[in-house]
N, C-alpha and C positions, 0 to 999 in steps of 0.2 A: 504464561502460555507454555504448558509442558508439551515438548514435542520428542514422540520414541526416534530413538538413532539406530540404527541396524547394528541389530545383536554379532554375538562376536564369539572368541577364544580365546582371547590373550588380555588376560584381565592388568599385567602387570603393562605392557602393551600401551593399553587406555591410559593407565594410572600414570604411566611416565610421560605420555603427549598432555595430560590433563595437570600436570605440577610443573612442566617445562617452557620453555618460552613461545610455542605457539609457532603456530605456520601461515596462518592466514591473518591472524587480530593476535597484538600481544597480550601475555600472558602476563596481571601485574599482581605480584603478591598470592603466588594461589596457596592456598590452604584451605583445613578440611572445619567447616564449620557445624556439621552433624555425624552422627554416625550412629554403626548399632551395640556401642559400646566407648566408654567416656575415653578410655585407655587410645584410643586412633585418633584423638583431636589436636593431638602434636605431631602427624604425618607430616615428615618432609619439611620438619623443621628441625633446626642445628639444633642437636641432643637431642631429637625424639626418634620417631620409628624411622626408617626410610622408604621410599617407595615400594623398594622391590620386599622389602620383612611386608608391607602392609598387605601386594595382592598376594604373599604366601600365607598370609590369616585371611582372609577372605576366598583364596581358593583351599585353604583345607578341608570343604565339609563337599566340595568339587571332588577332590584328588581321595576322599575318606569313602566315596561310593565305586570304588575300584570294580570292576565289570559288568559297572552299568554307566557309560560313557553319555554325554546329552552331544547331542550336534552343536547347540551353540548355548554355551553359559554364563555368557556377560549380558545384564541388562543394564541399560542404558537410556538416560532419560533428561536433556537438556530442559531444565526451566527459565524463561526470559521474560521480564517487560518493557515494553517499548520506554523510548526515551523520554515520551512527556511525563511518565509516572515519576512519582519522589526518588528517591536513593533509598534503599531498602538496608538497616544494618542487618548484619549478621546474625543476630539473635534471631529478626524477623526471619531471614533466610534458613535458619537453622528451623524455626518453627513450619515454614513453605517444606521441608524436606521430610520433616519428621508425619505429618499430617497425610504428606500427597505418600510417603512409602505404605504409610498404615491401609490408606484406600486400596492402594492398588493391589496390597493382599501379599507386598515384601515382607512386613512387618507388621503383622496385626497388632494392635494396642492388646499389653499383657502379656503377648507371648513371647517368651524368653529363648525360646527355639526356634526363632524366625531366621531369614535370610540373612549374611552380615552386605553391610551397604555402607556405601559414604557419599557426602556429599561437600563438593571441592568449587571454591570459589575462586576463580582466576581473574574476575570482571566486576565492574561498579554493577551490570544489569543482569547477572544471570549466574546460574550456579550447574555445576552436573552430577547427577545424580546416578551412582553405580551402586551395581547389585551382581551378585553370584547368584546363579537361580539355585541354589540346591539349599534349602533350612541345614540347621545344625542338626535337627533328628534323623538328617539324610533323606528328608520324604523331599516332593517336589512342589513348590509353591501353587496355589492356586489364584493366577493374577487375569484372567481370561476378563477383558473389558476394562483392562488396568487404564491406559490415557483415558477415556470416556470418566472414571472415577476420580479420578487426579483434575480432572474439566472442571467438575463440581467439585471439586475441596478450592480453587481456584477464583473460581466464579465468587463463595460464600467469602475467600480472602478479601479480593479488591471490594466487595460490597462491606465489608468490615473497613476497611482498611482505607477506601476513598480514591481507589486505584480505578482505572479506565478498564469498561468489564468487558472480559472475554466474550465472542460471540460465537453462537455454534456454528458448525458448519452447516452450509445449505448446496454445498454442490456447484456452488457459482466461483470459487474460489481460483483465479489464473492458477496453470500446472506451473510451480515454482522448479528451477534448473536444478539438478543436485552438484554434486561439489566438483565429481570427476568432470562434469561438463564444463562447467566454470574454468576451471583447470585448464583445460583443454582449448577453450576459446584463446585463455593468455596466451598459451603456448602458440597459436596460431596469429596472433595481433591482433584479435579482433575487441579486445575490451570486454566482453560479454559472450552468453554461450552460444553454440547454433539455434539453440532451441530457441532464445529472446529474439535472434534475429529471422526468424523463420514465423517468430509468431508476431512480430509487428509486419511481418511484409504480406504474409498470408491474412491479416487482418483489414489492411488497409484494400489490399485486391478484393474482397469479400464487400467491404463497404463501398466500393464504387461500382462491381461488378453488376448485370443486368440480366444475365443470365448462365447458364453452364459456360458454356463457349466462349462467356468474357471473363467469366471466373479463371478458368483454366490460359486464355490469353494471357490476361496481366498477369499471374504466376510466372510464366515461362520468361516474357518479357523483362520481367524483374530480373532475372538469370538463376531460378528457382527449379532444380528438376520435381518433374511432379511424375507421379503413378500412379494414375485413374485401378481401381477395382470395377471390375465389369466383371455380370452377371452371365448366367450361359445363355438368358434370352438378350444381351449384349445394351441393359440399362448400365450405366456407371451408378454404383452404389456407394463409391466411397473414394478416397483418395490419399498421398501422404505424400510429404514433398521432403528436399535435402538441401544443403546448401554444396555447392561446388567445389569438393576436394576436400566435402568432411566423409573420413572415412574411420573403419573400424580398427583392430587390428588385423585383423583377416584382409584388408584393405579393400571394404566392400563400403556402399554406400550408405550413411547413416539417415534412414528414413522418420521422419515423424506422421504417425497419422494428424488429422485436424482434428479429432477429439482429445490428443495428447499435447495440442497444442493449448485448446482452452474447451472449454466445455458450448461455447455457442461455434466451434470452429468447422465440426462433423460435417458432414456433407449436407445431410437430410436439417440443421441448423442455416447452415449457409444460405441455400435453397430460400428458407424462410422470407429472405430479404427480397425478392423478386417474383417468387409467386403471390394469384393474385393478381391487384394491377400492375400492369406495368409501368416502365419512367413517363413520369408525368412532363411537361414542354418546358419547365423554367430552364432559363439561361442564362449563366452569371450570378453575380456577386449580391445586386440588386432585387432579382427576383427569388434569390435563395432569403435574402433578408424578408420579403415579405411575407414568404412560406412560415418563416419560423415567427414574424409575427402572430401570422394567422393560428396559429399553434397553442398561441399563450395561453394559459388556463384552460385548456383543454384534456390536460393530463390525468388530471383524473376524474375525468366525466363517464367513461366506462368500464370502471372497477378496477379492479387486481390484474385481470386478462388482458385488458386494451393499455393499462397502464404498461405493464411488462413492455409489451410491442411497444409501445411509444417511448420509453428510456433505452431500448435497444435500439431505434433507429436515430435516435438522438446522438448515441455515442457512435453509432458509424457518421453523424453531418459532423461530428467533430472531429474526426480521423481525416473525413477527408477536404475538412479546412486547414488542416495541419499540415496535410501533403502539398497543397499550393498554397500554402502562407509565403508572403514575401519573407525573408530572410531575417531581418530585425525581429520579427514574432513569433519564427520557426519554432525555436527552442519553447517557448511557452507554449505555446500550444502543440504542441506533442505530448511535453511533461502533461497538460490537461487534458489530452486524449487518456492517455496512458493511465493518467489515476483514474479517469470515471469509469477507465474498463469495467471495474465491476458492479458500479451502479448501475450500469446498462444489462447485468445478466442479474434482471431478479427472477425470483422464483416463480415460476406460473407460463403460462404460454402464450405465445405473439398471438394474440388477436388481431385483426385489422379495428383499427379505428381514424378518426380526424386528424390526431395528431401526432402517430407513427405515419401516417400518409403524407403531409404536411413536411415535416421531418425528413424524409426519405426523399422525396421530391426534390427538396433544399438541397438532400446531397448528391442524387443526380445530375443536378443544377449545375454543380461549381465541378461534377467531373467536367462538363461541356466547355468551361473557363479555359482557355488557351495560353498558356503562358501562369504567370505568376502576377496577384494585383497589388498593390503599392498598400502602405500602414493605413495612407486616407483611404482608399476604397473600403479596406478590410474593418477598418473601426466602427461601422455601423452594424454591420453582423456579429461581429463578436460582443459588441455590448449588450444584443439583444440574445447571444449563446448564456452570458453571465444570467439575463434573468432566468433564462429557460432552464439551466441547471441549479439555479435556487429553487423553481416551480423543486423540481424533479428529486431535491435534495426532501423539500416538505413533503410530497407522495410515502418516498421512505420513511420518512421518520409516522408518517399517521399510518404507514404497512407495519412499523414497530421492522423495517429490516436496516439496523443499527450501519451493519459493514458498509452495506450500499451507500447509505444516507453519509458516511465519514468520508466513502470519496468521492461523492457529490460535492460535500465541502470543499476536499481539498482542489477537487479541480475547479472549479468558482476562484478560488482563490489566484489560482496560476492565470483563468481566463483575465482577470480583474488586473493582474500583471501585463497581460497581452495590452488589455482598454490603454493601460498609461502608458506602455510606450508606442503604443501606436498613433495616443498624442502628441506622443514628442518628448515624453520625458525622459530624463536621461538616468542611468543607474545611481549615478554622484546627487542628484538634485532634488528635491524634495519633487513628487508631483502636484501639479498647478490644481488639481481637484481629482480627490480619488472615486470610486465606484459611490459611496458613502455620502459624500457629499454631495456630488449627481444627484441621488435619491433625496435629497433635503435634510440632511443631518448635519448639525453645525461642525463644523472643520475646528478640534479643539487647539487653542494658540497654545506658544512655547517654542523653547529654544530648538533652531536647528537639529534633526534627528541625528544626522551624524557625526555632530558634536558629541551629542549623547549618549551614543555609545561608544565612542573614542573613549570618555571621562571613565566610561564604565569598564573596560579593557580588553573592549573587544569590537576597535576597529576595521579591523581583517574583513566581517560580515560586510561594508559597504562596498556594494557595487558584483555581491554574487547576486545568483539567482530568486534566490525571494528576500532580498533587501527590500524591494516596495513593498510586500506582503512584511513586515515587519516592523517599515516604516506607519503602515496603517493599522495596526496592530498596538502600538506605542499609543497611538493619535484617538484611539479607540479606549485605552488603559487611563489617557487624560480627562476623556467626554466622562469618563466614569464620576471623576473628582480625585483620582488618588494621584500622586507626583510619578510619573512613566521611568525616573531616572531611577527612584527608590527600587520600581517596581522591578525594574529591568537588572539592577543589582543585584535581589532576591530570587530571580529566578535563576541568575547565572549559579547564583552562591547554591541551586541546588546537586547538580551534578557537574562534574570537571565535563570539558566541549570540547578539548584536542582532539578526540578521537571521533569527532562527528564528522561525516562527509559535507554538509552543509550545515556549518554553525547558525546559520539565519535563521535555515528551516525548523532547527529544534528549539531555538527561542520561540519562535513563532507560537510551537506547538506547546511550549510551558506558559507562554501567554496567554493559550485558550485557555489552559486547563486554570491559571490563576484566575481569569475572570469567571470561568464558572464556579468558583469557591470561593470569590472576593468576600471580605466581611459582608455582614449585612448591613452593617452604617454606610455601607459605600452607594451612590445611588447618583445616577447620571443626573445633570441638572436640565431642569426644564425649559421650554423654550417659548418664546412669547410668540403671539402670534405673530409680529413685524418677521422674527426670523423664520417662520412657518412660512409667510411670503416668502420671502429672500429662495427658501430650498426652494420655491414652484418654480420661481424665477430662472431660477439657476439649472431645474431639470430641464425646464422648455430650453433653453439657448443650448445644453448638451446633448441634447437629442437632435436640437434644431439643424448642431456642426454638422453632428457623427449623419443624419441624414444626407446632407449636402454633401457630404465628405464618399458618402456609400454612392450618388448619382457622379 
């Protein structure tokens, strides 16, 4: 995924933070694995060029156009992939750099008068790509549509290569924090920026709210300032809120609008949720379960349009189950709010239908919930959230909108976490029956899982956050026929994992990505009909609890 960095002036600058040890992720081993010229591949290595000789050759054809100055002449262009893809050598990296310069019109293939560039690898996943914009003939590059170019040199890599493929943008994408904000939150203790916290609070009020007046309530409530736009015939057109004592330098309030927040967040978006009918009568935990029942299969009975509406009002019943979740399943289900965000902003417009109605209802419903309900109450609705975001995860993938459909996945997975502890199971314990075997699929035998990965060296994982999604991931790797300890060795042996914030959750993700490439000799074993019994058996009695458990 090539992402442009904001152009600059001080090329030696970059080149000294991009060969040093790093401010925010360390810097291990950086060196230059491409360039536009063989002679710079020993940058900033004992006895070769040093940093500062390298940006004075790459700024001389800068410093050779003397009064005709550019405003900014560093380009700048981070390439990364995500951690479930393989470990990329060098060479490859070297070929990603040489390919995506040529597209973007640094370095056209042939031409020996092109821009001088290098590319500096400091990380197992990602490499940086710099450039002087001024050619060696002293003209000016012509790179107009450069990232859009570099997409497609990209996209034809991982389809060569068997890499997880890039997806275009569609507009639905959460506005991600840039660095100074980040920054800026530490500085303050808050762990994260204003903007993530302004955009899960402005989210949550959005998906409970009923109308204007309750919209702009629960904001204030929250301890959120807000700033209605009003027109001169005195409609409110729009709004942006702040969080309390974030300020600027000028020491004035730092506002976000709600389309800067996410793109369903605008006013005339918000809105959406409420007009129309209005709250339907369900009350409780009970009758939001029956709504999302009545829901099931319904998803895509009215196309693209009704469909949109209905994974949008979905992901606000999920928001706001996560706001009165009892405490043992808080954490999961936020983490599974939070990823379906953007399965819930597909592309096309909220139609009304059955089961955006249905959906909405349910989350009116559990606003009306008084207090906070216990793992039994809450375990029947959330098992029936798990099927409703598999429904919702398959709409995606038959819409072919890839992004949405991965975090459909991922939040199913986190719901499927909420299911087992809200049975009882505990982080250290195997759970008693996963989502999987609910459904009637044989629970494959074998040692202890967190044996298993003790032996493998990477005990640490039992007992975070997606240890059960890992545990059942293993148990899944078995159903197949291949040995889970082998398998689990071979994925670790693909990239080092000190550096992952959640060691479980990137196994996890190397797990999908092995069973989607598994041999082809590999093949689940069949199941006879007695154990075809056994799973009906077994759904009725889990359905039977989680029922009882939901009155």
């Amino acid at each position: 995924m090539p992402k442009k960095a904001r152009g600059g002036t001080d090329t030696g600058g970059l080149l000294a933070y991009l060969f040093g040890p790093g401010k925010r992720d360390e810097h291990v081993d950086p060196h230059v694995v491409a360039g536009w010229d063989g002679v710079v591949m020993d940058a900033g290595q004992a006895g070769g060029l040093s940093v500062a000789d390298l940006a004075l050759l790459m700024d001389a054809p800068v410093r050779a156009r003397a009064g005709r100055p550019l405003k900014e002449h560093v380009w700048h262009v981070p390439v990364r992939n995500p951690p479930e893809d393989r470990l990329l050598s060098d060479a490859e990296w070297a070929r990603v750099a040489r390919e995506m310069v040529e597209a973007a019109g640094i370095a056209p293939a042939g031409d020996l008068e092109g821009c001088r560039w290098v590319a500096v690898r400091h990380a197992d996943d990602h490499i940086h790509i710099v450039a002087t914009l001024v050619r060696q003939d002293l003209r000016l590059p012509r790179i107009k549509g450069d990232i859009l170019k570099m997409h497609q040199v990209a996209r034809r890599l991982e389809a060569e290569w068997g890499l997880r493929p890039l997806v275009s943008g569609d507009g639905t994408a959460k506005k991600w924090p840039k660095t100074g904000e980040l920054e800026k939150g530490q500085r303050r203790g808050l762990g994260e920026s204003a903007r993530a916290v302004l955009h899960r609070t402005v989210r949550a009020a959005a998906a409970a709210a009923s109308s204007d007046e309750d919209f702009f309530a629960r904001l204030a409530a929250a301890g959120v300032r807000v700033r209605q736009r009003v027109a001169p015939d005195g409609a409110v057109t729009g709004y942006s809120v702040a969080l309390v004592g974030d300020r600027d330098q000028e020491r004035r309030a730092v506002y976000f609008s709600g389309a800067r927040l996410a793109a369903d967040l605008s006013l005339p978006r918000v809105r959406e949720r409420w007009q129309g009918r209005g709250p339907g009568t369900a009350q409780g935990w009970a009758e939001a379960e029956q709504l999302v029942r009545a829901a099931s299969g319904r998803l895509d009975a009215g196309g693209l349009e009704e469909g949109a509406g209905a994974v949008a009002a979905l992901g606000d019943l999920i928001v706001t189950a996560a706001e009165i979740a009892p405490d043992v399943v808080r954490d999961q289900m936020r983490a599974a709010a939070e990823e379906f965000e953007r399965a819930g902003r597909a592309p096309g417009r909220r139609a009304e239908g059955e089961a955006r109605q249905a959906y909405r209802d349910a989350a009116w419903g559990l606003v009306r919930v008084a207090g906070r309900g216990d793992a039994a109450v809450m375990l029947g609705l959330v098992a029936l959230l798990v099927m409703a975001v598999a429904e919702a995860e398959r709409w995606h993938t038959a819409q072919e909108h890839r992004e949405q459909a991965r975090s459909a996945r991922k939040a199913g997975r986190l719901l499927r976490e909420a299911v087992e502890v809200s049975a009882g199971a505990t982080a250290r314990a195997r759970p008693v029956r996963s989502i999987a075997a609910a459904r009637g699929t044989a629970e494959a035998p074998g040692a202890e899982m967190d044996e298993l990965v003790r032996r493998a060296g990477v005990g640490q994982v039992v007992g975070e956050l997606a240890w059960p999604a890992l545990q059942e991931r293993l148990r899944e790797v078995e159903a197949l026929g291949a040995g889970p300890g082998r398998v689990l060795e071979q994925v670790i042996g693909e990239r080092e994992l000190s550096s992952a914030d959640s060691m479980s959750q990137v196994l996890v993700w190397r797990l999908d990505g092995w069973v989607r490439g598994r041999p082809a000799q590999v093949v689940a074993p069949r199941r006879g009909p007695g154990e075809a019994r056994a799973g009906a058996r077994t759904q009725g009695v889990v359905d039977g609890r989680s029922a009882r458990r939901a009155r």
